[in-house]
MIKE-651499 format. One record per residue (C-alpha): x negated, y negated, z; residue in one letter; chain; residue number from 1. Coordinates in Angstrom, 1 decimal. Each point is the difference from the previous one (the first is absolute). Example, Ala and Ser with C-alpha at 12.3 -4.5 7.8 and 13.67 -1.06 7.14 Angstrom:
MIKE-651499
x_y_z_residuo_cadena_num
-12.3_4.5_7.8_A_A_1
-1.4_-3.4_-0.7_S_A_2
END
This chain:
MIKE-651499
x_y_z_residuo_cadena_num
8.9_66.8_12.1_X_A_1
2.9_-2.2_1.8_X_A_2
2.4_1.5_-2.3_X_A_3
-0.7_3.0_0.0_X_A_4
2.3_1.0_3.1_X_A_5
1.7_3.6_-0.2_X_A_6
-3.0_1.0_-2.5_X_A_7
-3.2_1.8_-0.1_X_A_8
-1.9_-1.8_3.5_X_A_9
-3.1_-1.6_-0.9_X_A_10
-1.7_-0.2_3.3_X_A_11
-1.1_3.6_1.8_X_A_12
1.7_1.3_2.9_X_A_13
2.5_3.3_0.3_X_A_14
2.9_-1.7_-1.8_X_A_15
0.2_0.4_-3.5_X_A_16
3.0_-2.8_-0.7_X_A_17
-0.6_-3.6_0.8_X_A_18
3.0_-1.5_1.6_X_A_19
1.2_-3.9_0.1_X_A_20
-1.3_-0.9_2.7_X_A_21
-3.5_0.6_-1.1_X_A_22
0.8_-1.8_-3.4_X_A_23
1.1_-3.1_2.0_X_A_24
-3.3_0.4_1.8_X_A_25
-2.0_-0.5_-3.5_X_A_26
2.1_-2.5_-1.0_X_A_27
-0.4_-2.1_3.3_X_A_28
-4.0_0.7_0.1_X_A_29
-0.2_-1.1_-3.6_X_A_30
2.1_-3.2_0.5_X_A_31
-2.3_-1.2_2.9_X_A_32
-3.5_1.3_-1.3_X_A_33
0.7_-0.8_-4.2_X_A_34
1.0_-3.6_1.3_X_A_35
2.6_0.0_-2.9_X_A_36
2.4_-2.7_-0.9_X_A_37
3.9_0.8_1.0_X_A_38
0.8_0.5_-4.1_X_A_39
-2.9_2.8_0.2_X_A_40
1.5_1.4_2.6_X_A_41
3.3_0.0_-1.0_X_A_42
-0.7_1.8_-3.3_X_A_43
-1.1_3.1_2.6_X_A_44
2.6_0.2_2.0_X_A_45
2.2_3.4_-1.2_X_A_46
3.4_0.6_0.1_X_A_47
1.8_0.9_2.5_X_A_48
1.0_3.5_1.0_X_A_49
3.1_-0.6_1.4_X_A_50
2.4_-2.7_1.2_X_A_51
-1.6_-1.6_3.3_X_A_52
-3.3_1.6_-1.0_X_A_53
-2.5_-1.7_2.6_X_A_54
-3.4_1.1_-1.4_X_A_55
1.6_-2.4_-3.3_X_A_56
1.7_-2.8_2.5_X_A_57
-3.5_0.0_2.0_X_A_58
-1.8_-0.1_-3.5_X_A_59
2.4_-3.4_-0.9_X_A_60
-0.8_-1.5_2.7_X_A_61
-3.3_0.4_0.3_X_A_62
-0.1_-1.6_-3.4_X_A_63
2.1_-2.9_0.8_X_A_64
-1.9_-0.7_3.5_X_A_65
-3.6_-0.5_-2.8_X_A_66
END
């Protein structure tokens, strides 16, 4: 669900959208719980939404700190 940011939210609550920082939330659960490699998660890490996005920067880095 990580990339899903902006669409449909997965998890209950009153908010209908789910927005980045909840996508960066998946992502960093998944990184420490899946135990993946830094090429698996690189090949999850989305593009960014902007120039100086930091949900992306702090996505990079988490993979480059595996």
């Amino acid at each position: 669900m990580w990339h899903h940011a902006w669409g449909e939210r997965m998890i209950g609550g009153e908010n209908y959208v789910s927005p980045p920082h909840l996508a960066w939330g998946v992502f960093t659960g998944m990184a420490v719980t899946e135990g993946m490699s830094r090429e698996e998660l690189a090949r999850r890490v989305d593009v960014p939404w902007c120039k100086g996005d930091l949900w992306f920067v702090q996505k990079v880095v988490g993979v480059l700190s595996e």
